[in-house]
C-alpha positions as CSV (number, residue, x, y, z in Angstrom):
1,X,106.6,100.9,88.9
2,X,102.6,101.6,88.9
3,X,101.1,104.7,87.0
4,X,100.8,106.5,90.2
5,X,104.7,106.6,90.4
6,X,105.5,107.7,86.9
7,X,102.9,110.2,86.7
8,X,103.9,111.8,89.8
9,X,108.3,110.8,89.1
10,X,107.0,113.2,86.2
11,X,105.7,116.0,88.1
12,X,108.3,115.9,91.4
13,X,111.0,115.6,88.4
14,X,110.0,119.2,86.9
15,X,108.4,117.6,83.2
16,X,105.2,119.5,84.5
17,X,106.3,122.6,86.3
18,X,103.7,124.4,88.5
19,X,100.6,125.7,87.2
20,X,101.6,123.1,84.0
21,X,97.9,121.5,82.9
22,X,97.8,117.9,83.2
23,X,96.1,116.2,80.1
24,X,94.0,113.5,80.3
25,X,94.1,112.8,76.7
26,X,98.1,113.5,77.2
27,X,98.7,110.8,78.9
28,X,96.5,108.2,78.4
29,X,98.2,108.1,75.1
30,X,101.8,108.7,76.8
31,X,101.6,105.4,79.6
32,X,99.1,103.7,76.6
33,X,96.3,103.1,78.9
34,X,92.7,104.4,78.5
35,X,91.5,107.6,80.5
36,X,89.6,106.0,83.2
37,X,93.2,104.9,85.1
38,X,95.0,108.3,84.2
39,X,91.4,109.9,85.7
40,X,92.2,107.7,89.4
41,X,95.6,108.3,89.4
42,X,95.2,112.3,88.8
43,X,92.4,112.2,92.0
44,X,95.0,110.3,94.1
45,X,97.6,113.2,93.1
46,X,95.3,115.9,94.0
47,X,94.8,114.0,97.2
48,X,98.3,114.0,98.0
49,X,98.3,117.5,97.6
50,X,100.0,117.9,94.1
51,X,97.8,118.5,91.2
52,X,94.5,120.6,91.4
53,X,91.4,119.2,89.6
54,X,89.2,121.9,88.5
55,X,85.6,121.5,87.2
56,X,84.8,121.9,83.8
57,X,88.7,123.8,83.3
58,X,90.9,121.0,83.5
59,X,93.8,119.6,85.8
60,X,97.1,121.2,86.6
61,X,99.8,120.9,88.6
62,X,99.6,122.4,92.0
63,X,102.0,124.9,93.4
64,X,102.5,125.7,97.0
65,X,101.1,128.9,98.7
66,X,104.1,130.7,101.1
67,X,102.1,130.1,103.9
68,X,102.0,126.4,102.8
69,X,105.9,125.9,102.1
70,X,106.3,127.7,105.9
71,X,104.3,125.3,107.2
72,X,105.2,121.9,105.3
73,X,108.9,123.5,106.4
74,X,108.4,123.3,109.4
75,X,107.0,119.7,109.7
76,X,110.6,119.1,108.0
77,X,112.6,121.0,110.2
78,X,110.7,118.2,113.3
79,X,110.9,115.3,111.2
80,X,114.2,115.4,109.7
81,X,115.8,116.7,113.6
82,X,113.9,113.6,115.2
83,X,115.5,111.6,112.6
84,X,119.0,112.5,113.1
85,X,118.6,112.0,116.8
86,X,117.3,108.7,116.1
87,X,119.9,107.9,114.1
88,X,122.7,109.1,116.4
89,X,121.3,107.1,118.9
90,X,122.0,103.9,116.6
91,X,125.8,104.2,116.9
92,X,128.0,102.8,113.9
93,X,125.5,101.7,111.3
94,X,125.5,101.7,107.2
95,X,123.6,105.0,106.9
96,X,127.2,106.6,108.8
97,X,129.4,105.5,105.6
98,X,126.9,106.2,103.2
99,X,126.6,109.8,104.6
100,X,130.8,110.0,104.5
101,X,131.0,109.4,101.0
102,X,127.6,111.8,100.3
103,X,129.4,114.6,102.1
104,X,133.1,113.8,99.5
105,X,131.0,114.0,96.1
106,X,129.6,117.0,97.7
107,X,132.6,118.8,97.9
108,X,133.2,117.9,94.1
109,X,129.5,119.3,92.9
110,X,130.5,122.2,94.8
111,X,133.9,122.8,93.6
112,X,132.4,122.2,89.8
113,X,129.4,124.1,90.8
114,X,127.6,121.5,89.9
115,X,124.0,122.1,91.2
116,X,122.0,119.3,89.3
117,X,124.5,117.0,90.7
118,X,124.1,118.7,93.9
119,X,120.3,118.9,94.1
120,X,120.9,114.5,93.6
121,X,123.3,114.5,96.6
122,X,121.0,116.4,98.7
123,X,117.8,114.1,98.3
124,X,120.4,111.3,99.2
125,X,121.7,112.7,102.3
126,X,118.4,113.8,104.0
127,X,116.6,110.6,102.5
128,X,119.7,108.5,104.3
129,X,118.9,110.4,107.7
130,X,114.9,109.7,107.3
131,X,115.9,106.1,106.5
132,X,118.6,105.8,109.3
133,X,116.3,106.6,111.8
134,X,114.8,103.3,111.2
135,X,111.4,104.8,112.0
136,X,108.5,103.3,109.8
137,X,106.2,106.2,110.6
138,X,108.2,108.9,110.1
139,X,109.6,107.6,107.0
140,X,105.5,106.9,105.7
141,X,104.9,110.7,106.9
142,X,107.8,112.4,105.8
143,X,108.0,110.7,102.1
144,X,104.1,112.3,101.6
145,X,105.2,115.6,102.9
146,X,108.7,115.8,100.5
147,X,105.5,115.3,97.3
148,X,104.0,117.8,98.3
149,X,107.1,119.9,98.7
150,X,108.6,118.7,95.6
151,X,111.4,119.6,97.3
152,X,113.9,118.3,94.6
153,X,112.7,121.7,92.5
154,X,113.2,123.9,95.2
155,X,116.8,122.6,95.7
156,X,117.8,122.8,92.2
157,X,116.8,126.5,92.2
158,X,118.5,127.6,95.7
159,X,121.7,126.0,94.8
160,X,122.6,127.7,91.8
161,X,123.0,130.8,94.2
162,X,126.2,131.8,95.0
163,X,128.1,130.6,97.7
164,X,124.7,128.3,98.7
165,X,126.3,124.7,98.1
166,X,129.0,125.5,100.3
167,X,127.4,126.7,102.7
168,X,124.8,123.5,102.8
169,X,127.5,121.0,102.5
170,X,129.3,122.5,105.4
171,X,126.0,122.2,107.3
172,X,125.7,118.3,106.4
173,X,129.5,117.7,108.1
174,X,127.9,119.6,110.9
175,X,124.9,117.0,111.2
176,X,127.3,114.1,110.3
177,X,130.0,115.2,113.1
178,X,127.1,115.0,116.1
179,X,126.0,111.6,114.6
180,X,129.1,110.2,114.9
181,X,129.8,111.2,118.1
182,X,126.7,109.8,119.2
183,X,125.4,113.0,120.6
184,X,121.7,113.2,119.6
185,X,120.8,116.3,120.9
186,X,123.4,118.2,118.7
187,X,122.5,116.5,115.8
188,X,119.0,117.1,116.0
189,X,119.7,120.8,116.6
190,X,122.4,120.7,113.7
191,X,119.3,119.0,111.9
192,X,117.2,121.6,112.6
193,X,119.3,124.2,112.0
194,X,120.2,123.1,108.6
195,X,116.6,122.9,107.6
196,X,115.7,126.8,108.6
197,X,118.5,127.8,106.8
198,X,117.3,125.7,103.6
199,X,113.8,127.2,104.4
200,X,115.4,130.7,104.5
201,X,117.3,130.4,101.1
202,X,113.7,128.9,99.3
203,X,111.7,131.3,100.8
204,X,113.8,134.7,99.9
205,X,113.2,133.8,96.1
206,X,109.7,132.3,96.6
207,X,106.8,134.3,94.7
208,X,104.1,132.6,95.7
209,X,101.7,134.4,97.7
210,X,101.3,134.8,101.2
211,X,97.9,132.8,101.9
């Protein structure tokens, strides 16, 4: 695993939460490598959209505007429907099993509540769809845009609403009944649909600010 990844496993995993500052000094001392590497690895970050590097202040991690989270939504909602069509298109591969047994410990974390469990289940499922699609591009595309999302936080903190992981799991079977029927239309709009209501949920608590 380079630097890159562990610096930015740290941020997507919630060590840094938004706004956190990111020092230089910090971690440099925590990977034991000198500043110069930490200093590429935080412009690379920035580039990908999830630290801000200010002048003279300091470096900290980047949280999204709402209009941003709309938008990178969105680009989901396309990329993960294309995907699903894609991958109902396919017929009986892997990806179908692995999505079975996804949707089973689903119904346990939900029964127990269990949203950190939960939150792991979901970046399986939709990372088995993306992957499933067996579409380099997209995959390349959408793994930059889930970074910048750091969509892994926003799951954790929409499941531990009432009534939320149910109501997610039961759109999953949804998406996993029109894949297995090979119908790629309805799974792309059972896709699609699944992703506004996620966007819905994460937008109703969001406080970030409008531009």
């Amino acid at each position: 695993m380079t630097l890159l990844d562990r610096v930015r496993g740290l941020i997507l995993g919630g060590d840094f939460p938004p706004g956190a500052p990111l020092s230089e000094v910090f971690l440099a001392q925590e990977f034991e490598v000198s500043r110069t590497p930490i200093r590429e690895t935080l412009k690379q970050l920035q580039h990908e959209g999830l630290v801000e590097i200010r002048p003279k202040v300091g470096t900290f991690v980047r949280e999204p505007s709402r209009r941003e989270i709309v938008e990178m939504f969105q680009l989901k909602e396309s990329f993960e429907g294309l995907a699903a069509g894609l991958l109902a298109r396919r017929g009986k591969v892997r990806e179908i099993a692995i999505l079975e047994r996804n949707i089973e410990e689903s119904d346990e974390a939900a029964a127990d509540q269990d949203a950190a469990r939960y939150a792991e289940l979901v970046h399986e499922f939709h990372q088995t769809i993306i992957r499933g699609a067996d579409n380099h591009k997209l995959m390349e595309h959408y793994e930059r845009l889930m970074n910048q999302l750091a969509y892994h936080r926003l799951v954790l903190r929409t499941a531990e609403r009432p009534g939320r992981i149910s109501a997610s799991t039961a759109e999953h079977r949804t998406v996993l009944e029109m894949i297995k029927a090979k119908d790629h239309f309805g799974a792309e709009a059972a896709m699609r649909n699944h992703v506004y209501a996620s966007s819905r949920e994460v937008l109703t608590g969001s406080r970030a600010d409008g531009d």
